[in-house]
C-alpha positions in Angstrom: -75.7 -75.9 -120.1 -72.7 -77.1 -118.2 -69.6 -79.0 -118.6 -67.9 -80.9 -115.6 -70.2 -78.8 -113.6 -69.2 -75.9 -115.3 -71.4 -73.7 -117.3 -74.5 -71.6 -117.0 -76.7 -73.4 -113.9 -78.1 -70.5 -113.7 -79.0 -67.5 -115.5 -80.9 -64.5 -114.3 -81.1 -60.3 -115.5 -83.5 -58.2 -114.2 -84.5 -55.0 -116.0 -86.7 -52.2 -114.7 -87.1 -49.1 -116.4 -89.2 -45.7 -114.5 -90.2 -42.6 -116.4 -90.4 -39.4 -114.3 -92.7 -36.1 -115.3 -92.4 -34.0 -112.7 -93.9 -30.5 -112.7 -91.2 -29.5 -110.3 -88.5 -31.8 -111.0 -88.5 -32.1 -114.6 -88.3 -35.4 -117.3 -86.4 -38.6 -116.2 -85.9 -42.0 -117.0 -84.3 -43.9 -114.4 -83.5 -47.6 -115.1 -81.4 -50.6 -113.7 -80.0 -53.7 -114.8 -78.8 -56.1 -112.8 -77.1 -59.8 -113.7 -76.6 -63.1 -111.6 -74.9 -66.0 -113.2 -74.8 -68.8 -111.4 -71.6 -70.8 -113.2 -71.0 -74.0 -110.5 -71.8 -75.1 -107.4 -69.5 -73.1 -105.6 -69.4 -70.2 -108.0 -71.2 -67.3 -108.9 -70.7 -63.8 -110.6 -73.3 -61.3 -110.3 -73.3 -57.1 -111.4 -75.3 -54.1 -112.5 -76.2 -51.0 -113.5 -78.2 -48.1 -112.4 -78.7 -44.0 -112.9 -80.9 -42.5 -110.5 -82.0 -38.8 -110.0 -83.0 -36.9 -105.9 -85.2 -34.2 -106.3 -84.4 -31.7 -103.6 -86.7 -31.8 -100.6 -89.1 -29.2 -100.6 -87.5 -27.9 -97.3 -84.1 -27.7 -99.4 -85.8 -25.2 -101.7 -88.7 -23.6 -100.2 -87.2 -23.7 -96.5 -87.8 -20.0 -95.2 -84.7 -17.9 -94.4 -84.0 -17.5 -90.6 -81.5 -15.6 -88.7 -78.3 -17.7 -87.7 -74.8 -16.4 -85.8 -71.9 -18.4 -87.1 -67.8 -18.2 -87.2 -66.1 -19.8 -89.8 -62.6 -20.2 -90.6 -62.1 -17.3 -93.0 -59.4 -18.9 -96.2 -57.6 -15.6 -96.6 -56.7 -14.8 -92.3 -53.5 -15.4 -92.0 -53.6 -18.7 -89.9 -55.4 -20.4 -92.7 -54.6 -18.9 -96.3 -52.0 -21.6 -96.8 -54.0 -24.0 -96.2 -56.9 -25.8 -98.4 -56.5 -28.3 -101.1 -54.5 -25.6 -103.5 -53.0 -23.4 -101.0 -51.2 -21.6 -103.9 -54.5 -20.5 -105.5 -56.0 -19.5 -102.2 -52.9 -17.5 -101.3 -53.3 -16.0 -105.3 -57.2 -15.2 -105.0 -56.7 -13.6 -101.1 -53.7 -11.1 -101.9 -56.0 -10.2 -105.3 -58.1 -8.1 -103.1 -58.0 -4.7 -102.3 -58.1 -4.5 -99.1 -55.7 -7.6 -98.2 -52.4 -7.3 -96.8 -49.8 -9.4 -95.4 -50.8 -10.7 -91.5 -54.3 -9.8 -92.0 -56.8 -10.9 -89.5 -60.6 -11.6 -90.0 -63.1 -11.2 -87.0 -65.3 -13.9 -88.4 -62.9 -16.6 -87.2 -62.7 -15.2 -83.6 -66.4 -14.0 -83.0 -69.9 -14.3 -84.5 -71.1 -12.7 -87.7 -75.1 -12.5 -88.4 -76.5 -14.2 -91.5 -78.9 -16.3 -92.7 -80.0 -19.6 -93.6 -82.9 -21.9 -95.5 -83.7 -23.2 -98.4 -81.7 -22.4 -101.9 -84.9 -22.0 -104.7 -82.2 -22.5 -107.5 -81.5 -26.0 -106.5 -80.9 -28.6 -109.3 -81.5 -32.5 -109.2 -78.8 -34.8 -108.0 -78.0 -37.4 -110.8 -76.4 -40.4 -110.0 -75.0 -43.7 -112.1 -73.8 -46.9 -109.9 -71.8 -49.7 -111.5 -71.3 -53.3 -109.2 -69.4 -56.2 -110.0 -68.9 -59.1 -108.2 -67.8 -62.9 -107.2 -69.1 -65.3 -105.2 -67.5 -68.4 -103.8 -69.5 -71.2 -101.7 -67.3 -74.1 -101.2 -69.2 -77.4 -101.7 -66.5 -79.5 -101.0 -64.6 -80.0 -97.2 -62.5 -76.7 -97.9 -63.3 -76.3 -93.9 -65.0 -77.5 -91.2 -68.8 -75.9 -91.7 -70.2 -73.8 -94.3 -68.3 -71.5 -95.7 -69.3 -68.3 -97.9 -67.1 -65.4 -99.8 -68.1 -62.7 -101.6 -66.1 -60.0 -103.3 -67.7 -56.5 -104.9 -66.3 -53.6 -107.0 -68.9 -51.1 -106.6 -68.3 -47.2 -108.4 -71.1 -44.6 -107.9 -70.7 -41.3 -110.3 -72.9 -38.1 -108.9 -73.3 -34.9 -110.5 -74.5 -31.5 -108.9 -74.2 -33.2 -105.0 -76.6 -31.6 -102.9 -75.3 -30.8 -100.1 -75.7 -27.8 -97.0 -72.0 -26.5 -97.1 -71.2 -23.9 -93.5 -70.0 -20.8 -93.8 -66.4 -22.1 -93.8 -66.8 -24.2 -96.9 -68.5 -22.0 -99.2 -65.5 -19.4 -98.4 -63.7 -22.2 -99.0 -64.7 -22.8 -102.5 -65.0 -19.4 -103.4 -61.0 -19.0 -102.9 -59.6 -22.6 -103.4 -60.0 -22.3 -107.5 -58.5 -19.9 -109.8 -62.1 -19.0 -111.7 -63.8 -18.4 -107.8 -67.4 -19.7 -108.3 -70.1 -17.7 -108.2 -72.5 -19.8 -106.2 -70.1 -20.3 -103.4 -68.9 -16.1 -103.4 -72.2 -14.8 -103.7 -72.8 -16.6 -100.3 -71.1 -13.6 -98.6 -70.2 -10.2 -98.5 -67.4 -8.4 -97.3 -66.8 -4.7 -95.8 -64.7 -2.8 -98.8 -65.0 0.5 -98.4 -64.4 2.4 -94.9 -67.6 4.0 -95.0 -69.3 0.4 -94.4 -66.8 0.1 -91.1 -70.4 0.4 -88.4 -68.0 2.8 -86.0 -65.3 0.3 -85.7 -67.2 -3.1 -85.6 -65.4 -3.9 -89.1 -61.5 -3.4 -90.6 -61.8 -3.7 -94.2 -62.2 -7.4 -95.5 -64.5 -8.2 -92.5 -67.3 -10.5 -93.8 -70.7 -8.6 -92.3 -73.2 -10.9 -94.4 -73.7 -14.4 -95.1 -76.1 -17.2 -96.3 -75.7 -20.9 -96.3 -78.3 -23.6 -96.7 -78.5 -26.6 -99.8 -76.4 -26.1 -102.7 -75.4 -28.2 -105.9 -71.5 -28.6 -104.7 -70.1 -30.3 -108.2 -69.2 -33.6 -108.9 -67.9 -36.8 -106.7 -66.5 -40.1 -107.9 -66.5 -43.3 -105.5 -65.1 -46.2 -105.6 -65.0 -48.9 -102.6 -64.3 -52.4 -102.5 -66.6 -54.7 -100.1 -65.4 -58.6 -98.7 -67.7 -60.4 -97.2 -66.9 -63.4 -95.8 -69.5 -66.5 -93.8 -68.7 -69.0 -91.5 -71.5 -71.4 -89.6 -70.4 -74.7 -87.6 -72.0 -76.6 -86.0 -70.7 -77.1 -82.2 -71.4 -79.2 -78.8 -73.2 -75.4 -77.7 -74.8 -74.7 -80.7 -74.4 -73.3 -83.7 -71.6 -71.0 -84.1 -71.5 -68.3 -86.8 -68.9 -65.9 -88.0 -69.2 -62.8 -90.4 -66.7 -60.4 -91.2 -67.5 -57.6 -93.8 -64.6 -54.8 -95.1 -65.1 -51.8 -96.9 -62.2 -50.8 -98.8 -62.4 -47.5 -100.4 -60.2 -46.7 -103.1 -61.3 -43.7 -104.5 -63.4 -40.5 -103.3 -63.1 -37.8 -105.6 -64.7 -34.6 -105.4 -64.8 -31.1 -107.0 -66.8 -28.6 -105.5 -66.7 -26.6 -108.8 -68.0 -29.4 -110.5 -65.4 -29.2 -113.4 -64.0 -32.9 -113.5 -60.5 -31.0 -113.9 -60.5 -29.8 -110.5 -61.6 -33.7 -109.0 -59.4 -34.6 -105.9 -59.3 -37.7 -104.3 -60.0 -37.9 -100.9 -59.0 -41.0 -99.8 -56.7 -41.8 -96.6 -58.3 -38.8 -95.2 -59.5 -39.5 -91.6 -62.9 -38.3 -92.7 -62.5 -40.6 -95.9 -61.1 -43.9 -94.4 -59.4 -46.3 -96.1 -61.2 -49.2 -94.4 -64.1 -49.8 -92.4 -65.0 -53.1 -90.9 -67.5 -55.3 -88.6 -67.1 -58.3 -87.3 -69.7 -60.8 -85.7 -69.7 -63.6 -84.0 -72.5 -65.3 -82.4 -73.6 -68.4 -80.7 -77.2 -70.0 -81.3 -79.0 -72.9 -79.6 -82.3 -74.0 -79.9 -84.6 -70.5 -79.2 -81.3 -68.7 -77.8 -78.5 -66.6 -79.5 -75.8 -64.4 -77.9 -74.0 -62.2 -80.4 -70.3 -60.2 -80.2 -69.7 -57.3 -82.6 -66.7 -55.0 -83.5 -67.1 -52.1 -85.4 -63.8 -50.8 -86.5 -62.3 -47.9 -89.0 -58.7 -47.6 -90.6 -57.0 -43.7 -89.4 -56.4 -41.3 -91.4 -54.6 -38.2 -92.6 -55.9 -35.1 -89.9 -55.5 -33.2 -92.8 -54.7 -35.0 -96.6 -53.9 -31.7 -98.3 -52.0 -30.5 -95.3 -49.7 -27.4 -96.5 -46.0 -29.4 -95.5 -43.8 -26.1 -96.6 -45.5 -23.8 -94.8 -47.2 -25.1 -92.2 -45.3 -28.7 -91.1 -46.1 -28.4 -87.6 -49.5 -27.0 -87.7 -51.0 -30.1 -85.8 -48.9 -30.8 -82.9 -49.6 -34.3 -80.3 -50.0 -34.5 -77.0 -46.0 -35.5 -76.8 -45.7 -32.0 -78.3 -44.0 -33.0 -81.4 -46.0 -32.6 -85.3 -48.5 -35.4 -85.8 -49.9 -36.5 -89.8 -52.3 -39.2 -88.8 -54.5 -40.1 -86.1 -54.6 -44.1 -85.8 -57.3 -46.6 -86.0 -59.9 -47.3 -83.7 -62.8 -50.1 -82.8 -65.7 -50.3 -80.4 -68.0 -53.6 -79.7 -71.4 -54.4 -78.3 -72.9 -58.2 -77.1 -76.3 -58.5 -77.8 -78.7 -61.7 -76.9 -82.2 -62.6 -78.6 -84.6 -65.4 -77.6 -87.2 -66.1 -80.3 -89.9 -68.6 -78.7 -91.5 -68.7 -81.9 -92.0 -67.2 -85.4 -94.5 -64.6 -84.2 -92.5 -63.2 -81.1 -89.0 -61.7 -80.4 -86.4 -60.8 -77.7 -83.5 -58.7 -78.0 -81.6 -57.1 -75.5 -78.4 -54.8 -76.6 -75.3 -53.9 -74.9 -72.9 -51.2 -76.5 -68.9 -50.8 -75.4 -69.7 -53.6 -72.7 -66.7 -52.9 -71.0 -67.4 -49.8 -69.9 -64.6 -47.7 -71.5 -64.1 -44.2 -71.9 -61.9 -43.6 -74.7 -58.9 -43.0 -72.8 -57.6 -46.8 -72.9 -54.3 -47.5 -75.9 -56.1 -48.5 -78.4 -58.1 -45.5 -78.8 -55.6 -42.4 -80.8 -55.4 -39.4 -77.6 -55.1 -36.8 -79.6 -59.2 -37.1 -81.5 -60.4 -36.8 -77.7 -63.4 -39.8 -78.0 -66.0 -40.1 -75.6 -67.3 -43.3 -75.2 -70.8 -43.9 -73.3 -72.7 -47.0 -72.5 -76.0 -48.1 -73.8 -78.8 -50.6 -73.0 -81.8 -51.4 -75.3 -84.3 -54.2 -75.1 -87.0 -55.0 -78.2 -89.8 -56.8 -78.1 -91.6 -57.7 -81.2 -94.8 -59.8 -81.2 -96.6 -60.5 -84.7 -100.1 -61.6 -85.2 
């Protein structure tokens, strides 16, 4: 079915469909459908579709409670209650309670508190829907010397009640951060209101004296990245000489604790949400040999995306003493060699940051204080 070597050379969809019963878990149907459509020689487009459901591990739910000693960066002490991702509402939510006043200062942040963690018994399942779309060109023709292969993939995953272990800093977090103050992230703590509660002087009023944390359903998140691929292979006088480069572009990482979609936030550009991440690899084989060169790399980043600008401007400062947004890019690398004598046995030896940096050098940002080490592994794999 083609025209000019055009059309449908090839057509495949693949369909799988899973029923869950699960006494613990509950009812689920869980199914995929993915599409390849082969249109030329040099062209393809393939995509699909999936839901899937986690059950909680039974250490999530039934994990016993133990003793822990934690600080956490209390949302209404005065160094952070304009901060967070709506610093009005925090602000609005701190100054509602009775014991709050202007300058006030929590222990928690400064020294230890006893609480508790382990498993969370009301846990729900994590459901999940994944979309892909995609393109793939293989040049036939003498585009460029060698063999040459590009792939590009829209991929968008939708998950509802995340389960996630939030610290003590996050569930205060999203107890003050919204105007309706969630439940499931307040009840995690308690807090001394009345001055009979004071334990001779170890609490002011406002002091958190309990606490809990351990798996919790923190809302809804919405991703969205963008992956190029791209492979080259030529052959040279040394051998065979491949290069791959593959790029995660992420456009979208929304997320509301809460999980009311209203409240969804995107996350992107954050340094902890990066815009890009990247490897390259090149590598040289001949006969039973191949030597390999990788770089791992990452796009920066806002320190802080939701960083309060009118009231706190100059709350992250560099090492040149003036305000800093952003901490820059970074990459690492590792050489690696293999020798496979035969189709039964294998070789490898791998060399991390091969030259022996420490983070210090330019092209690492000062400020994030990296620590690079050094590290050799050797595999040997025999099959029989």
């Amino acid at each position: 079915l083609t025209f000019n070597g055009y059309g449908i050379q090839e057509l495949r969809l693949d369909v799988s469909r899973r029923e869950i019963d699960n006494t613990f878990s509950g009812e689920y149907t869980v199914q995929a459908e993915n599409v390849y459509w082969q249109i030329s020689d040099d062209l393809a487009l393939r995509g699909g579709t999936q839901n899937a459901v986690r059950t909680p591990g039974l250490d999530d739910v039934f994990g016993p409670q133990a003793t822990t000693y934690q600080r956490a960066n209390d949302p209404c002490d005065y160094r952070y209650i304009d901060s967070g991702i709506y610093p009005t509402v925090r602000r609005a939510n701190c100054q509602a309670e009775s014991w709050w006043v202007e300058g006030w200062q929590s222990q928690i942040v400064n020294r230890t508190e006893e609480g508790v963690s382990g498993g969370n018994p009301n846990l729900l399942n994590e459901l999940g829907d994944t979309t892909t779309v995609g393109i793939i060109f293989t040049p036939t023709y003498d585009f460029i010397p060698g063999t040459l292969s590009l792939a590009f993939d829209v991929v968008t995953i939708d998950v509802v009640d995340v389960v996630q272990a939030f610290s003590v800093s996050q569930n205060m977090a999203g107890c003050y951060d919204y105007a309706d103050k969630p439940a499931k992230f307040c009840d995690t703590f308690t807090r001394v209101t009345d001055t009979a509660d004071l334990n001779n002087g170890k609490y002011n009023l406002g002091d958190v004296n309990s606490f809990s944390f351990g798996p919790n359903n923190v809302g809804v998140r919405n991703f969205e990245t963008h992956i190029i691929t791209a492979d080259h292979s030529m052959d040279t006088k040394w051998g065979e000489l491949s290069t791959r480069f593959r790029g995660y572009h992420q456009q979208i990482f929304e997320s509301a604790p809460t999980g009311n979609p209203d409240d969804l936030e995107d996350f992107t550009g954050d340094y902890s949400e990066p815009e890009w991440l990247y490897d390259i690899t090149i590598g040289l084989s001949r006969d039973n040999h191949a030597v390999f060169y990788q770089v791992d790399g990452r796009s920066g980043g806002y320190i802080e995306k939701f960083q309060n600008m009118e009231t706190q401007p100059d709350k992250y400062i560099g090492l040149n003493g003036e305000p800093i947004l952003e901490w820059d890019g970074w990459w690492t690398d590792a050489v690696s060699y293999a020798y496979t004598p035969n189709d039964n046995m294998a070789f490898a030896v791998n060399l991390t940051n091969p030259f022996d940096l420490d983070g210090d050098e330019d092209r690492f940002p000062a400020e994030i204080n990296l620590r690079l080490s050094q590290t050799l592994s050797v595999g040997f794999r025999y099959s029989f």
